[in-house]
VOFI-351028 format. One record per residue (C-alpha): x, y, z. Coordinates in steps of 0.1 Angstrom, whole numbers, padded with zeros to 4 digits, always signed. Layout:
BEGIN
XYZ;...
END
This chain:
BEGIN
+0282-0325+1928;+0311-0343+1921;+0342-0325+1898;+0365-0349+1881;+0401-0327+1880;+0409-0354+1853;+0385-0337+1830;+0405-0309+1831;+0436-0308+1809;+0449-0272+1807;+0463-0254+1846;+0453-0222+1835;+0416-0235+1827;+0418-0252+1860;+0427-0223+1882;+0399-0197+1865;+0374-0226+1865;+0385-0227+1906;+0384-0191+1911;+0351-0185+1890;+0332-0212+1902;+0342-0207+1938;+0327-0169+1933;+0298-0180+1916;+0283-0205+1943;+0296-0190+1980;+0290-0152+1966;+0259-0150+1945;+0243-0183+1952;+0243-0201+1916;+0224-0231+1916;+0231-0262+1891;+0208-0292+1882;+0208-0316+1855;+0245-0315+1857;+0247-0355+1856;+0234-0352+1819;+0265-0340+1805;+0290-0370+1798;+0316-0374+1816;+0338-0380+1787;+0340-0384+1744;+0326-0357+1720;+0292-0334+1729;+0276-0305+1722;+0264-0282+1754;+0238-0262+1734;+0222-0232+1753;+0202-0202+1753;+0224-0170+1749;+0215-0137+1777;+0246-0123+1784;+0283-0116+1776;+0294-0139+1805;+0274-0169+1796;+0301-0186+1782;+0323-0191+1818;+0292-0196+1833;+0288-0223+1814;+0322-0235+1818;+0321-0231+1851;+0285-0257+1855;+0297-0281+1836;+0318-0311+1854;+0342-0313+1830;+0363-0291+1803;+0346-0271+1776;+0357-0256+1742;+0334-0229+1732;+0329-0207+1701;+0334-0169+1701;+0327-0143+1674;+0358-0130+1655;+0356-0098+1663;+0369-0102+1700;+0404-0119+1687;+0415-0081+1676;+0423-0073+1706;+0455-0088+1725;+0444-0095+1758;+0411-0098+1752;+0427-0126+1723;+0451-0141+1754;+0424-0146+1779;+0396-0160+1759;+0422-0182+1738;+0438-0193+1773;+0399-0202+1778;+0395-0227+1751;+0379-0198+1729;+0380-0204+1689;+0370-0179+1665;+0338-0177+1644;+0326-0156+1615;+0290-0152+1625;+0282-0140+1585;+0286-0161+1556;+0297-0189+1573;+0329-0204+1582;+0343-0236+1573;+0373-0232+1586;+0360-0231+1623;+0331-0256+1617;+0359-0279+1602;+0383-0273+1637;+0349-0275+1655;+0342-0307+1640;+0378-0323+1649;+0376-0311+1690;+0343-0336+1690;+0361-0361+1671;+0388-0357+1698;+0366-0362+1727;+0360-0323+1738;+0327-0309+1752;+0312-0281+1731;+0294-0257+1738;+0274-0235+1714;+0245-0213+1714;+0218-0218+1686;+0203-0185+1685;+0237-0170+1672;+0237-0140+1693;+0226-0126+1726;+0191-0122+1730;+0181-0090+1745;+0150-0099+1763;+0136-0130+1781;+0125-0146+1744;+0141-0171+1730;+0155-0160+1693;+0147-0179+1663;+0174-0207+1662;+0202-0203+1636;+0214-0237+1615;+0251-0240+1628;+0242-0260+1653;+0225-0285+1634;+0248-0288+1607;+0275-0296+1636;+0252-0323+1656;+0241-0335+1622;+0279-0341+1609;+0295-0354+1641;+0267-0372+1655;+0276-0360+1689;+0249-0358+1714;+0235-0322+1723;+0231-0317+1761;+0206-0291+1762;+0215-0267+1784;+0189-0229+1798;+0209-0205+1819;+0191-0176+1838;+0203-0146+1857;+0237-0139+1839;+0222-0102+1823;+0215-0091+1858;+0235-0064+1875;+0259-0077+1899;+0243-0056+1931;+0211-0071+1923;+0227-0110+1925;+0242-0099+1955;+0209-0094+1973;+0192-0123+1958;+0167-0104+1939;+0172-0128+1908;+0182-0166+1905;+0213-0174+1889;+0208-0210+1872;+0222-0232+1850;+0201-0260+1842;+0212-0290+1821;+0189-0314+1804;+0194-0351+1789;+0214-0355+1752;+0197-0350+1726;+0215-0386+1708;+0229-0396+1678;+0200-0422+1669;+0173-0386+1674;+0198-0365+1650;+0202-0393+1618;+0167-0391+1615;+0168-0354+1599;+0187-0349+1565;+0221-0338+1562;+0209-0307+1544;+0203-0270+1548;+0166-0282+1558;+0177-0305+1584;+0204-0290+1600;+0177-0263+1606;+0153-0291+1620;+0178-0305+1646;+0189-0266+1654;+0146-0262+1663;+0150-0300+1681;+0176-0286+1703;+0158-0247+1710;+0120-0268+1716;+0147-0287+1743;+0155-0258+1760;+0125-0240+1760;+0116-0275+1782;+0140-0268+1803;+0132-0231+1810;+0094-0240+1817;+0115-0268+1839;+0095-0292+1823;
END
């Protein structure tokens, strides 16, 4: 795998994503494929399935290049929790009701050029099972018409000890862009965005059955 430090922009990012990373692969054995599906450069969406608190970094840390990803409100309360994941690329979200605001912001960063990433079921999922798939990602794919890079992660709600000993695999597994000529053909509606939010969760469902 190749790492392009150009696709880096913030020094703080780089040295966590250096530090993390290096942890990750020499200490508990991560393994990464499909990573030549994400693009090297302009607007995407890194859409995944959602297991544990830490699936963001880990995330961040598979991916060759410099991610933005969305985080519920609630965790900006708290100062250093606010510092860290903010020094992360971390932007708030209202997870009920909706928030225009952040879809709006969310909606600039791809017009910008930034990677994405966002988890369609909305929350962690407590078991192996997928949950159903919310609409926000849609509605975002289907207004930007950035491509989706798929993305199934496995391992990351295990406890550390059992990592350690290899009991489970710690993957992250990327899959080819869902692209911009696939998402026009759904509506720009309620309906669609829905539609394109199921596209991208049927995507990594192939990617879990490493299909």
């Amino acid at each position: 795998m190749i790492w392009d430090s150009r696709a880096f922009g913030s020094r703080f990012y780089r040295i966590v994503w250096h530090i993390v990373n290096f942890g990750l692969k020499y200490f508990l054995g991560r393994q990464i494929t499909g990573w030549e599906h994400v693009p090297p450069q302009g607007g995407c969406i890194i859409a995944s399935n959602h297991i544990a608190f830490v699936d963001p970094p880990f995330l961040g840390t598979a991916a060759p290049r410099e991610v933005i990803f969305v985080a519920k409100q609630e965790l900006f309360r708290f100062f250093l929790i606010r510092w860290l994941i903010t020094s992360l690329n971390a932007m708030p979200l209202r997870r009920q009701g909706g928030d225009a605001g952040a879809i709006k912001q969310i909606l600039k960063k791809l017009s910008q050029g930034w990677a994405v990433l966002m988890f369609p079921e909305g929350t962690r999922s407590r078991t192996e099972n997928f949950l159903p798939a919310k609409s926000g990602v849609g509605l975002i794919a289907r207004r930007s018409l950035a491509p989706v890079v798929p993305a199934y992660i496995q391992g990351t709600n295990r406890k550390l000890s059992d990592l350690l000993k290899g009991r489970y695999k710690l993957l992250a597994r990327f899959g080819p862009p869902i692209t911009a000529a696939e998402i026009e053909k759904y509506p720009d509606s309620k309906e669609g965005h829905q539609q394109i939010s199921q596209l991208v969760m049927d995507r990594i469902t192939r990617l879990k059955e490493n299909k």
